[in-house]
C-alpha positions as CSV (number, residue, x, y, z in Angstrom):
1,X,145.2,135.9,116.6
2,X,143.3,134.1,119.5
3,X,146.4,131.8,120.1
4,X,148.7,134.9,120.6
5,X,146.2,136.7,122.7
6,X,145.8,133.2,124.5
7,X,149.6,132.8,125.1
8,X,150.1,136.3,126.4
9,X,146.9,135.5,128.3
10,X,149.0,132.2,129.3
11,X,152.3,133.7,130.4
12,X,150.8,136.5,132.1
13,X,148.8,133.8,134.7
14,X,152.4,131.3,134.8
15,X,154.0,134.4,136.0
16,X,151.3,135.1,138.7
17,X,151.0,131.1,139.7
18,X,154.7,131.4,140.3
19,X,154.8,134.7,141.9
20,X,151.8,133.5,144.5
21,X,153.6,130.2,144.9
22,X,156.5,131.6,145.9
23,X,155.4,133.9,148.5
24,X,153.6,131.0,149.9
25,X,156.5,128.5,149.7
26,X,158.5,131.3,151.2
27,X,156.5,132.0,154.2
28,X,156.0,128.1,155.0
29,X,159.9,128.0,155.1
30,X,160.0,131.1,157.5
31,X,157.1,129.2,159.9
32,X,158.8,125.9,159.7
33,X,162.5,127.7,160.9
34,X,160.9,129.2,163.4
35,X,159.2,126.6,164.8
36,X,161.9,124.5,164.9
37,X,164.3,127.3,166.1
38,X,162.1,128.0,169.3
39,X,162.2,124.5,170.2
40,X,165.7,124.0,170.2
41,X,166.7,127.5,171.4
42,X,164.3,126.3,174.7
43,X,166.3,123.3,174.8
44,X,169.6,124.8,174.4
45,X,168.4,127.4,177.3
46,X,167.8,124.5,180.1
47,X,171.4,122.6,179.2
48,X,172.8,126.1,179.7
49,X,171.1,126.5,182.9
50,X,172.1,123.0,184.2
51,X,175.5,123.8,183.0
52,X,175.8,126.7,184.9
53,X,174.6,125.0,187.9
54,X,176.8,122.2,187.1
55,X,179.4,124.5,187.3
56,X,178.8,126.3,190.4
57,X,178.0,122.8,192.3
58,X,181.2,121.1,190.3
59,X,179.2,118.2,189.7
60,X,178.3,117.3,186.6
61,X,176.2,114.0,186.8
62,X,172.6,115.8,186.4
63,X,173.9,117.6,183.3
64,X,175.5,114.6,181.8
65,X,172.0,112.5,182.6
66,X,170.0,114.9,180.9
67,X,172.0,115.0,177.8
68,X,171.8,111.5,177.3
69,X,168.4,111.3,177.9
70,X,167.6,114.6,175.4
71,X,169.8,112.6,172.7
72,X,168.2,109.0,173.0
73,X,164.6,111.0,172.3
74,X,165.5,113.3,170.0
75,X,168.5,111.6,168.3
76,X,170.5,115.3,168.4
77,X,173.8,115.3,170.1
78,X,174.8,117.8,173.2
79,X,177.9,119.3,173.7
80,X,178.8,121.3,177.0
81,X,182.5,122.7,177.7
82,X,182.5,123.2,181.2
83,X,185.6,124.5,183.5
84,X,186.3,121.0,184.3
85,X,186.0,119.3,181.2
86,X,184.1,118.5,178.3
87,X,180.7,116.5,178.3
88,X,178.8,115.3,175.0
89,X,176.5,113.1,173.8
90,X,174.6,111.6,171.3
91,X,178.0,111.3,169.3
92,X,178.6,114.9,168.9
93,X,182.0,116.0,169.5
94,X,184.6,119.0,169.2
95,X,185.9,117.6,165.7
96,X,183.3,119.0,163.8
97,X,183.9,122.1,162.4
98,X,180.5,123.9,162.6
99,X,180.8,122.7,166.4
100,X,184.7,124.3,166.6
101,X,183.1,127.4,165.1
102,X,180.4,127.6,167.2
103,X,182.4,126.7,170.7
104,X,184.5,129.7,169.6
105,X,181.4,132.0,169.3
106,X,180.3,131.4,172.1
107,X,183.4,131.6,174.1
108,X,183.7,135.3,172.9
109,X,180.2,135.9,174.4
110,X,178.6,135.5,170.6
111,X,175.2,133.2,171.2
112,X,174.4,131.7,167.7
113,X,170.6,130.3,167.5
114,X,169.7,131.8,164.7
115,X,169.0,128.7,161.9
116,X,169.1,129.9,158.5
117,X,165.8,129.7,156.3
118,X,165.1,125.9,155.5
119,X,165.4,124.2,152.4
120,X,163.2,121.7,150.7
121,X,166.3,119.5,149.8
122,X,169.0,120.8,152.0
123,X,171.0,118.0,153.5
124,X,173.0,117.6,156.6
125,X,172.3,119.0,160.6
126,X,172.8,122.6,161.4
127,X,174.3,123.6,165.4
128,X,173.2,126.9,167.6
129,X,175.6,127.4,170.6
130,X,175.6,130.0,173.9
131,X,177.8,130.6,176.2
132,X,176.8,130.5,180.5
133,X,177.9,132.4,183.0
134,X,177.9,135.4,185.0
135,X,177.7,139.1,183.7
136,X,181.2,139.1,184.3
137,X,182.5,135.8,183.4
138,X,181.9,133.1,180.6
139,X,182.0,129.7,182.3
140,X,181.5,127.8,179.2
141,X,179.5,126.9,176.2
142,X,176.3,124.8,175.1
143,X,176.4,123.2,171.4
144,X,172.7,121.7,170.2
145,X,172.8,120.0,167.4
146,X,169.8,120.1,165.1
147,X,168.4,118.0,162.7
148,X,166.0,119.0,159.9
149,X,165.0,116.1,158.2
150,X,161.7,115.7,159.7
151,X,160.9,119.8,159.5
152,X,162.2,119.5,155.7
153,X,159.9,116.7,155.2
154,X,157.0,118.8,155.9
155,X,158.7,121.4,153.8
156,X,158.5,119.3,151.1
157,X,155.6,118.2,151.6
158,X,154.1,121.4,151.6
159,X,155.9,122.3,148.2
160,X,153.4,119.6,146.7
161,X,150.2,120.6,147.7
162,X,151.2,123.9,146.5
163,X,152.7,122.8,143.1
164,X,149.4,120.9,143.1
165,X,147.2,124.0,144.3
166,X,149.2,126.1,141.7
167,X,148.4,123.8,138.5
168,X,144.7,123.7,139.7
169,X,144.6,127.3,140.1
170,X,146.8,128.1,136.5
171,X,143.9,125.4,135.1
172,X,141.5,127.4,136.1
173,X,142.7,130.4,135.3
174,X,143.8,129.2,131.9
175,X,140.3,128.3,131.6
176,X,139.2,131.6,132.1
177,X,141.6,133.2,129.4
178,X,140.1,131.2,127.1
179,X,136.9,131.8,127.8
180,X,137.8,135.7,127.9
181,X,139.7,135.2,124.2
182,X,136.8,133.7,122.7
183,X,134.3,136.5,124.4
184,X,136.5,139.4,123.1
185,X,138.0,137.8,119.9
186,X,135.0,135.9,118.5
187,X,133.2,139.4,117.1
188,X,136.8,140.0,115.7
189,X,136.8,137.2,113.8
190,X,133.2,137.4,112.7
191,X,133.7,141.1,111.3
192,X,137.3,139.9,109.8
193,X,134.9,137.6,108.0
194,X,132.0,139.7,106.9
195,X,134.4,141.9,105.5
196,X,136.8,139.8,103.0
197,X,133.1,138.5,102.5
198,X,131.9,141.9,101.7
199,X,135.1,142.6,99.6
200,X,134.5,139.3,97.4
201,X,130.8,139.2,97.1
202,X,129.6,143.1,98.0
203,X,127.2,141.7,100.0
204,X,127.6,140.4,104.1
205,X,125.1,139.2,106.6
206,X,124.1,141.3,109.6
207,X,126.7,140.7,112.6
208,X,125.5,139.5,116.0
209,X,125.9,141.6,118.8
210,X,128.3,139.8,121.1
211,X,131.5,140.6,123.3
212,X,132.2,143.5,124.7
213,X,130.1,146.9,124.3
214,X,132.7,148.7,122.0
215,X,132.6,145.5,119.6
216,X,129.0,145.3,119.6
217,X,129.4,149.4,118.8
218,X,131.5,148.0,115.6
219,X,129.3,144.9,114.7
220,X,126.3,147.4,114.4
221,X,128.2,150.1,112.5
222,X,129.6,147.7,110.2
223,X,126.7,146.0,109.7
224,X,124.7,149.0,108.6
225,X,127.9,149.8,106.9
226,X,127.8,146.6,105.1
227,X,123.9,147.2,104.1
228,X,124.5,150.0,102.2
229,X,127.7,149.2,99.9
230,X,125.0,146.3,98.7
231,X,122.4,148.3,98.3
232,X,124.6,150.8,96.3
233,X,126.2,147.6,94.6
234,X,123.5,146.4,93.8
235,X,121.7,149.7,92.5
236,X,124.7,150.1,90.2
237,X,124.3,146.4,88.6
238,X,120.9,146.9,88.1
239,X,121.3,150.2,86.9
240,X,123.8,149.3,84.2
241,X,121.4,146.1,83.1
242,X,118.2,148.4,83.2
243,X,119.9,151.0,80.9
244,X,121.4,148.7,78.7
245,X,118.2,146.5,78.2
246,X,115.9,149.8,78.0
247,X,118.4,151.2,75.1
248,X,118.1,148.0,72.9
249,X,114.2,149.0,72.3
250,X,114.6,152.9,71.5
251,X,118.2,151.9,69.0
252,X,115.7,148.8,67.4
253,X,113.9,151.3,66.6
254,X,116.0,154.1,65.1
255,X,117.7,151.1,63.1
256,X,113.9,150.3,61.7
257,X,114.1,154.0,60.8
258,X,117.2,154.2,59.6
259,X,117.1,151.0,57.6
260,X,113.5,152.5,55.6
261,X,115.4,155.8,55.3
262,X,117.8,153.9,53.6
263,X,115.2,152.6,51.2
264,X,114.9,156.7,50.3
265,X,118.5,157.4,49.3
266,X,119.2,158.3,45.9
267,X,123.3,159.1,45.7
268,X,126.6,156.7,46.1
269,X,127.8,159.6,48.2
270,X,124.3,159.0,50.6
271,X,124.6,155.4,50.5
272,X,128.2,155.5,51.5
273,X,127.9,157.7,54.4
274,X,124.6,155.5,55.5
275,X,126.8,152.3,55.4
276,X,129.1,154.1,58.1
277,X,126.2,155.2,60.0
278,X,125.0,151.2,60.1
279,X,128.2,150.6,61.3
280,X,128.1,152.7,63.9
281,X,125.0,150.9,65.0
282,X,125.7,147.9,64.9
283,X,128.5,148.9,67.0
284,X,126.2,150.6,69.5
285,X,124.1,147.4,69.4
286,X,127.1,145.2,70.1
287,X,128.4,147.1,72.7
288,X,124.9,147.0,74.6
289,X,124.6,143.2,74.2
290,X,128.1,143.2,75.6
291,X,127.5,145.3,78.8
292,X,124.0,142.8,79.3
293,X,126.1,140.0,79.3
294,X,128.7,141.6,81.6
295,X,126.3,142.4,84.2
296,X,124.7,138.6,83.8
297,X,128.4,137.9,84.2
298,X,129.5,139.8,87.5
299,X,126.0,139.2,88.9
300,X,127.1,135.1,88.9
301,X,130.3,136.1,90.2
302,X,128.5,137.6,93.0
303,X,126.6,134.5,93.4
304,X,129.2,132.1,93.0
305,X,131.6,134.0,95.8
306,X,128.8,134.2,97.9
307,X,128.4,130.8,98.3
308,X,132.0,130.4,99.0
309,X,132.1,132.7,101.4
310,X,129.1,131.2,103.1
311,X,130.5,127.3,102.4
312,X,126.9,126.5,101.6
313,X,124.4,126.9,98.6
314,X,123.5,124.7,95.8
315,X,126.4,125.2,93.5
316,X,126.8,123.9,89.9
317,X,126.0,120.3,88.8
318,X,128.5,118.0,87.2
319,X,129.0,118.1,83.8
320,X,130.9,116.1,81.1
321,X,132.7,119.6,79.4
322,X,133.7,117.4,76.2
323,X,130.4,117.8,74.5
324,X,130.3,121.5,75.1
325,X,133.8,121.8,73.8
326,X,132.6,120.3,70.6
327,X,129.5,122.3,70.4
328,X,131.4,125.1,70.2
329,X,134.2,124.2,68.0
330,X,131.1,123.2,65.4
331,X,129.8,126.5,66.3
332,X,132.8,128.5,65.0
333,X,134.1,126.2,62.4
334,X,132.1,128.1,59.5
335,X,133.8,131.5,60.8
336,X,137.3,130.2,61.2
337,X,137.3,128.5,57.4
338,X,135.8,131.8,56.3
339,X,139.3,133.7,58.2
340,X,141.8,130.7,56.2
341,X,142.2,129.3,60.2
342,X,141.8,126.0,61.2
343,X,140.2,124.4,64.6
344,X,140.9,121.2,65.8
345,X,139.6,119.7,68.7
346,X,141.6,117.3,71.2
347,X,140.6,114.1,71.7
348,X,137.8,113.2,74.4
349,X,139.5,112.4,77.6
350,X,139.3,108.6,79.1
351,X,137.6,107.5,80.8
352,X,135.3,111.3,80.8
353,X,136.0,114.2,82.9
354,X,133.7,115.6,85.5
355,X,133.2,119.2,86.6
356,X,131.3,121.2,88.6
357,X,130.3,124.2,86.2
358,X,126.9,125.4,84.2
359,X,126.9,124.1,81.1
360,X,125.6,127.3,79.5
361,X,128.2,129.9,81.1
362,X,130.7,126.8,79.8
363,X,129.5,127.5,76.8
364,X,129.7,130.8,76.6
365,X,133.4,131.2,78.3
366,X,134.4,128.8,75.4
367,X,132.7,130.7,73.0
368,X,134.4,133.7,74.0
369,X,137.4,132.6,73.7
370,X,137.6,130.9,70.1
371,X,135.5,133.8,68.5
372,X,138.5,135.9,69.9
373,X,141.3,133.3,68.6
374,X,139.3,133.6,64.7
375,X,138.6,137.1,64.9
376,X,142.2,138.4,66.4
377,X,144.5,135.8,64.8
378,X,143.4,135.3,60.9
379,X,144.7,132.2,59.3
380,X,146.2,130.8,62.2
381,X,146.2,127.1,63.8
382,X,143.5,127.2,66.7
383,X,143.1,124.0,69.1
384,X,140.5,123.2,71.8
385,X,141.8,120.8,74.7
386,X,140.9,119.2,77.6
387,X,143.5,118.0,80.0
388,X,143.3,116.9,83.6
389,X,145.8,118.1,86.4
390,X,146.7,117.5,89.7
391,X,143.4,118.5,91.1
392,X,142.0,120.2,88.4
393,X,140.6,120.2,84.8
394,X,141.9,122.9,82.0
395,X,140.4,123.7,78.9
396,X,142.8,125.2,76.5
397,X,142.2,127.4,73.7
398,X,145.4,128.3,71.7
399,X,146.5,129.7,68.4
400,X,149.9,130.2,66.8
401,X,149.0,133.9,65.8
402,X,150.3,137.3,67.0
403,X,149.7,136.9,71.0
404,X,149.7,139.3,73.0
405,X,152.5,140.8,75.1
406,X,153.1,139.9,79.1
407,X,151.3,144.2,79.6
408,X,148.5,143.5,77.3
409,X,147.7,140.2,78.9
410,X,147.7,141.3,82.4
411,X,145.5,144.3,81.1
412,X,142.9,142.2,78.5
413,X,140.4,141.9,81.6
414,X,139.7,145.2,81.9
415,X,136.7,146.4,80.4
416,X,136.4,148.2,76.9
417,X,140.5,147.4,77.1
418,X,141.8,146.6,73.2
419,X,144.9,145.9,72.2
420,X,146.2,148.9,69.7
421,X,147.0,146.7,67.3
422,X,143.2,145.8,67.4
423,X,141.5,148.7,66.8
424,X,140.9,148.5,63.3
425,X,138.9,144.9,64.2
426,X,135.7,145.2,65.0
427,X,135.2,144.5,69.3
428,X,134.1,146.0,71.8
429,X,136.6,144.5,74.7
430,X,134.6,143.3,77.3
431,X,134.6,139.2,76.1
432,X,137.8,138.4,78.3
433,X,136.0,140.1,81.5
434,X,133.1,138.3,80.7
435,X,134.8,134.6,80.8
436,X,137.0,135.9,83.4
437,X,133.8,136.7,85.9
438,X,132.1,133.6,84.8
439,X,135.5,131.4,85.5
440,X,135.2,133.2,88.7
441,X,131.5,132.4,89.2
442,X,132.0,128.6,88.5
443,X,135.1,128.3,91.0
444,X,137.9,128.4,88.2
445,X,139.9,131.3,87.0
446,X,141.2,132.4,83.1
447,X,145.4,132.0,82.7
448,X,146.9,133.6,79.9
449,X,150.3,132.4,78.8
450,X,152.5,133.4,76.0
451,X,152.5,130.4,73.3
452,X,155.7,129.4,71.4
453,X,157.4,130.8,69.4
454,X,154.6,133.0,69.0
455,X,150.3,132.8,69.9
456,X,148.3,133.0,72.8
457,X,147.0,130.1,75.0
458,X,144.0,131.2,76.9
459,X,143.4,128.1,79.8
460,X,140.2,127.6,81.9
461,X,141.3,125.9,85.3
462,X,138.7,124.4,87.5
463,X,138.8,122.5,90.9
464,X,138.6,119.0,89.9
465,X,135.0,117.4,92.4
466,X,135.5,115.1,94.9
467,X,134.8,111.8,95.1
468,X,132.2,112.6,98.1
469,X,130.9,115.4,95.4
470,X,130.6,112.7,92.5
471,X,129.0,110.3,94.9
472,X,126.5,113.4,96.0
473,X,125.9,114.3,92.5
474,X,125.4,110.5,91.5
């Protein structure tokens, strides 16, 4: 944006440079013509004059003296037609057409010493001509040549320190555009910032009053703008955590009740409807340990975008992910033998990997993932991986059961979303948000591809760090 503004700023001052220059340029050519054309048409007034009286007297000796004299020290030839002949000088004779033309001019009573409008790289001499005589009677004609090297000289001389006064001045002005650009734009910029960093973090920091009064206007309402989508944000993230850790106490107790109620029951038909009950509950449970970890979740995704958006901020440590990956897989081993799957786990990388994520929400995104691989694909083949990339480091977690389709994988990060095939399993479908916003939180992202011929391959992708982060780390 502030190089388009700049280059309209740009144009806009080349066409004014140009537009001064020329006027300038233009008038120095009109001063320049006319200074040489009075000093010629002087000169071309007093050979008329002696002509005349050369005429009159029939002795042209002064007349032809003069013109000599005029050419050796001016170096411009004279031509005068008299009624007894022809004189010139300084080489300038009737076999020239410009001279023919202006002879004939001037015979007809037409004076020509007008000189057209110099040039800066014209070439050549110009003539001016009148004729002498009475009112009745021409008597004959004066031809002046004129030479316009030296005035075109100056002309072009002048053209220079212009050009050079008009790159000095568009400098300057350019200067100024900038500096205009960056007065009006900068508080552009900063709000175009504060808000994708209030769209990927809900929070932005206040905006500086700068630039011109209707920005600072916007910075302010934005800003308060900006205050208040955290606040509420933030309000509505605590207010889901609150409620969902305050209802663990008052359902740990009604399943203390329930459970000695239990104790009390006498029939099958009692004890079977109190078994659904206890399902229900431990449904209710799950689902609140679910939302709790969701809101740990989405509160780190906050974090971790923040500190994106701000290019600052501590970050996560380097980690060797192999261990954790194993962890895990011994972890859900027992579950996946008891659901006739089996787990295998890749082979450690050499030499080890290094990324920049906390172990614990590593843990618990691969967690996620193979409890969903035993629970949603019974008696499948699941393996844990851990490649490298061009840049990055995956962690793949794939099965060779059902999958899901290209719909229900682009859908399986929406909360509470379950597949229809599911519902019968016991879930409550927030584990794929949940690695999802920690991915997010860590600087990596959850891919989910279709496996073949048939499965699901869930993949953790993460930047691979630097060399001047290992270093930093080390």
């Amino acid at each position: 944006m502030r190089l388009r503004v700049l280059g309209v700023l740009s144009l806009l001052t080349v066409v004014l440079v140009l537009v001064v220059s020329s006027v300038i340029l233009s008038s120095a050519s009109r001063e320049l013509t006319q200074t040489v054309q009075i000093n010629r048409v002087a000169a071309l007034n007093r050979f008329a004059q002696l002509a005349y009286d050369a005429a009159l007297d029939d002795d042209p000796t002064q007349l032809q003296r003069e013109m000599d004299r005029y050419s050796a020290l001016y170096g411009e030839g004279v031509l005068v037609r008299l009624p007894q002949g022809t004189l010139h000088s300084g080489g300038l004779g009737q076999d020239r057409q410009d001279v023919q033309d202006a002879v004939s001019k001037a015979g007809l009573n037409l004076n020509d010493t007008v000189l057209p409008p110099l040039r800066p790289f014209g070439t050549g001499p110009d003539v001016i001509a009148r004729s002498f005589g009475t009112s009745s009677q021409v008597l004959g004609e004066a031809v002046l040549e004129v030479k316009l090297d030296a005035a075109r000289q100056k002309l072009r001389e002048r053209w220079l320190l212009v050009g050079l006064g008009a790159a000095a001045v568009w400098a300057v002005l350019l200067l100024g555009a900038a500096g205009v650009t960056r007065w009006v734009l900068r508080p552009v910029l900063r709000l175009d910032s504060a808000v994708s960093q209030l769209g990927a973090t809900g929070t932005a920091t206040a905006l500086p009053e700068a630039g011109p009064p209707e920005l600072r206007a916007l910075s302010r309402s934005f800003s308060a703008m900006a205050h208040t989508v955290s606040e509420s944000l933030e309000s509505q993230r605590r207010l889901i955590a609150d409620t969902s850790h305050e209802l663990r106490n008052p359902v740990g107790a009604l399943r203390l009740r329930f459970d000695l109620l239990r104790l009390e029951l006498q029939t099958e038909r009692q004890r079977n409807a109190a078994d659904g009950v206890a399902v229900e509950m431990d449904r209710v449970e799950e689902i609140l340990e679910g939302v709790l970890k969701l809101a740990s979740a989405e509160h780190r995704g906050f974090e971790g975008a923040a500190w994106d958006a701000a290019g600052s901020g501590p970050g996560p440590a380097l980690i060797d992910p192999f261990p954790v990956l194993q962890e895990e897989a011994e972890r859900a081993e027992p579950a996946a033998r008891l659901a006739g799957s089996s787990l295998v786990l890749g082979a450690a990388p050499e030499p080890p990997v290094q990324l920049a994520c906390n172990a614990g929400e590593l843990s618990q995104m691969v967690g996620e993932l193979l409890t969903n691989a035993v629970k949603y694909a019974p008696g499948a083949h699941i393996s844990v991986d851990l490649r490298t990339g061009p840049g990055s480091v995956e962690i793949e977690v794939s099965d060779d059961g059902p999958g899901l389709s290209a719909e229900e994988r682009a859908a399986s990060t929406t909360r509470f979303w379950r597949s229809p095939r599911h519902r019968q399993i016991r879930g409550t479908g927030l584990g794929m948000t949940i690695v999802e916003r920690l991915a997010g939180a860590n600087g990596g992202r959850l891919l989910l591809e279709e496996r073949a011929p048939h499965g699901l391959v869930a993949r953790l992708v993460f930047p691979r760090p630097t060399a001047e982060g290992e270093r930093r780390d080390g």
